[in-house]
C-alpha positions in Angstrom: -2.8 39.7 -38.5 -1.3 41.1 -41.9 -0.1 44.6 -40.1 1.9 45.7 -42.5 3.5 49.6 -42.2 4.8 50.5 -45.4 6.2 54.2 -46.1 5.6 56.2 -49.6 9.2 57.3 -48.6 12.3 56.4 -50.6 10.1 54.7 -53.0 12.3 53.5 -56.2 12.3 55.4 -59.6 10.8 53.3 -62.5 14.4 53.1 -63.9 15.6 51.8 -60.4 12.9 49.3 -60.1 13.5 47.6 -63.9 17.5 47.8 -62.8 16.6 45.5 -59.8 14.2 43.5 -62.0 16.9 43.0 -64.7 19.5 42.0 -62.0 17.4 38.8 -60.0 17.3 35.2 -62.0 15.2 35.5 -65.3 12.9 32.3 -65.4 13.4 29.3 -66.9 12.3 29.2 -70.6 10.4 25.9 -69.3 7.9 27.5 -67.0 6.9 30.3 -69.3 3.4 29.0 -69.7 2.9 29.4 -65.7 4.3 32.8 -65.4 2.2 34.3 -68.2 -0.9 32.6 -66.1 0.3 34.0 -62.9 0.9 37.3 -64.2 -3.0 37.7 -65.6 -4.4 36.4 -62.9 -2.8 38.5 -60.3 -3.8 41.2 -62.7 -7.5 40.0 -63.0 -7.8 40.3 -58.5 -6.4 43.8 -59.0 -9.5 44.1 -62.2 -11.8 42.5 -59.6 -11.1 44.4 -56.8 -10.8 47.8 -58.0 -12.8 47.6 -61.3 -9.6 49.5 -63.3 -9.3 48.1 -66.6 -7.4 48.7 -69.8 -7.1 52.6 -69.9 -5.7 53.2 -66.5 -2.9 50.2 -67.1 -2.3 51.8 -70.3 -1.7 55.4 -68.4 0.3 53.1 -65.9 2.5 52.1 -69.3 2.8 55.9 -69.8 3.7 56.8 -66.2 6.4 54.3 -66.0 8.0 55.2 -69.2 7.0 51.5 -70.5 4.7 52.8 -73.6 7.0 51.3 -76.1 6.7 48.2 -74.7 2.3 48.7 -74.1 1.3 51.0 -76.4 -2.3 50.5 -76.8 -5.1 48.2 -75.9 -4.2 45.4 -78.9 -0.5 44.8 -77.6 -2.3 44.7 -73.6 -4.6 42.6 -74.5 -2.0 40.2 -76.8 0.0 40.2 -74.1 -2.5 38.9 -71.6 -4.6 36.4 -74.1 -0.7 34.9 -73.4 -1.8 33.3 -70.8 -2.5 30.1 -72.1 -5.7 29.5 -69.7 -7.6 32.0 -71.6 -10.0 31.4 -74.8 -9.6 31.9 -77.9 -6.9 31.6 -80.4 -6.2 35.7 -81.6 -3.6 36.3 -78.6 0.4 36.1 -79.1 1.3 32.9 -77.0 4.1 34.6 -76.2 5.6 36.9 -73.9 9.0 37.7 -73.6 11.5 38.7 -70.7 11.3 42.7 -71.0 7.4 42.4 -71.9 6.5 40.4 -68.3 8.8 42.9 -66.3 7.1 45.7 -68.1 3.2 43.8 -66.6 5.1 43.3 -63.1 6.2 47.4 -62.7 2.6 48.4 -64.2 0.5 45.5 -61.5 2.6 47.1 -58.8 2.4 50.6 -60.0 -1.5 50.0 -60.0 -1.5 48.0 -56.6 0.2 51.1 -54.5 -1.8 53.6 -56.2 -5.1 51.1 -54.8 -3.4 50.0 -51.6 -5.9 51.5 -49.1 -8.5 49.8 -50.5 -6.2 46.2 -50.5 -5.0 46.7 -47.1 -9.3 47.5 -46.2 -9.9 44.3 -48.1 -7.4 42.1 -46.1 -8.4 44.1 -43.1 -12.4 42.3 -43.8 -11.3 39.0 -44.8 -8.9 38.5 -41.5 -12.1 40.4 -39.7 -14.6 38.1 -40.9 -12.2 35.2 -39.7 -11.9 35.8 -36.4 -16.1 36.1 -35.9 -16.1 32.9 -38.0 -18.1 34.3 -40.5 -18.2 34.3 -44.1 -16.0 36.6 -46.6 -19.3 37.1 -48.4 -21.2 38.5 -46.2 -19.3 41.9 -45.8 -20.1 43.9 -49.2 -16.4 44.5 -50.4 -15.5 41.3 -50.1 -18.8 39.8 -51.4 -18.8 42.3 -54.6 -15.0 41.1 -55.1 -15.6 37.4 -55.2 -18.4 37.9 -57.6 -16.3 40.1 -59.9 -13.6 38.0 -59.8 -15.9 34.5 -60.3 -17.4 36.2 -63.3 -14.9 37.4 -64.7 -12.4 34.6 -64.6 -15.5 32.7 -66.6 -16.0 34.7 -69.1 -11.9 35.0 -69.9 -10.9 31.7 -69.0 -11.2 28.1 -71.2 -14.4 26.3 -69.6 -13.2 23.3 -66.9 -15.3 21.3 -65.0 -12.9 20.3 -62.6 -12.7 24.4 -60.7 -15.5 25.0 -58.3 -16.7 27.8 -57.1 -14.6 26.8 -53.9 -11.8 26.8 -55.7 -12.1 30.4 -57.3 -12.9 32.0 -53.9 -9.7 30.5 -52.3 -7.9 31.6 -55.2 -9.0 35.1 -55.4 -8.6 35.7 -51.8 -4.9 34.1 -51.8 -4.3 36.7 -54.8 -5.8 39.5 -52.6 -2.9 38.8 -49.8 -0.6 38.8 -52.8 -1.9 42.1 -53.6 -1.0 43.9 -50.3 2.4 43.0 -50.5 2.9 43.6 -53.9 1.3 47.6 -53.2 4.3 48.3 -50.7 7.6 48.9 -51.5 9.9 46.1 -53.2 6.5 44.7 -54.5 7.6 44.8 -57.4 11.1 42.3 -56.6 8.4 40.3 -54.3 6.0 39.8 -57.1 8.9 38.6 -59.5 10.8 36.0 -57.4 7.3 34.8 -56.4 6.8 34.9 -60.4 9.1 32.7 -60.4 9.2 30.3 -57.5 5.8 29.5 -57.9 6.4 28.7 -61.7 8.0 25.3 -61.0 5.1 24.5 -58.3 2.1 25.4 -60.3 
């Protein structure tokens, strides 16, 4: 079972967490391309699950003192049509060091703020498990697959070769993701994993 306690206690500062950020390994100019597709797609379970979109991580931008960096919905959405995955040719295919720590504070910042409803989430998929039944079948986790399904088609370049199998899985492996990103040190968790899973992808 994913049991796991976290306390809103002694949680960092937004300065503190960018100061740990800026002190583990930066990634290696070569896996850029997998880090920005990590990044939006952790981003589109959190879209999927909760049904936030642009304007709340926009006020995230504000709340962690990162609007310079996100100031409105063009640079947001520049900096997720990065991902090189999605369609269409009007997004930056870039994204620089400061600009993906900026996404990581703002995905955790958003995470915590939804964690009840992450850790409820988790709670039905290991449920569901156990009786040997299907995620779909409970409501929260049936509504989230379709969001995420949908979604993920409408944003992403067309390819045969992902099933609707292979979505599912992925979604619900970014849902665990999700609970430990929404506790404390998510954000440190979310960007070694940024980064590990960069040269793996």
């Amino acid at each position: 079972m994913l049991k796991v306690m976290y306390s809103a206690a002694n949680s960092p500062t937004p300065t503190s967490q960018w100061d740990d950020l800026t002190k583990l390994p930066a990634p290696n100019s070569v896996h850029w391309d997998n880090i920005k597709t990590q990044l939006d797609l952790v981003l589109l379970a959190l879209e999927s699950l909760t049904g936030i979109g642009s304007e709340a991580m926009l006020k995230a931008a504000t709340d962690l003192n990162l609007e310079s960096r996100l100031p409105d919905r063009v640079a947001l959405w520049r900096l997720r049509q990065s991902n090189p995955l999605r369609k269409g040719q009007g997004g930056r295919k870039k994204l620089d060091v400061e600009e993906a720590r900026s996404l990581v504070l703002i995905t955790c910042y958003l995470a915590k703020q939804h964690q009840e409803l992450i850790r409820r989430a988790v709670g039905l998929l290991e449920q569901m498990a156990e009786n040997n039944r299907e995620p779909h079948e409970a409501a929260t986790l049936g509504d989230y697959i379709d969001a995420f399904c949908n979604i993920y088609q409408e944003r992403m370049e067309e390819d045969a070769t992902i099933s609707t199998d292979h979505l599912t899985h992925l979604a619900f492996k970014l849902l665990i993701d999700l609970l430990f990103y929404s506790g404390p040190g998510g954000h440190r968790r979310l960007w070694l994993a940024l980064i590990d899973r960069s040269t793996k992808f």
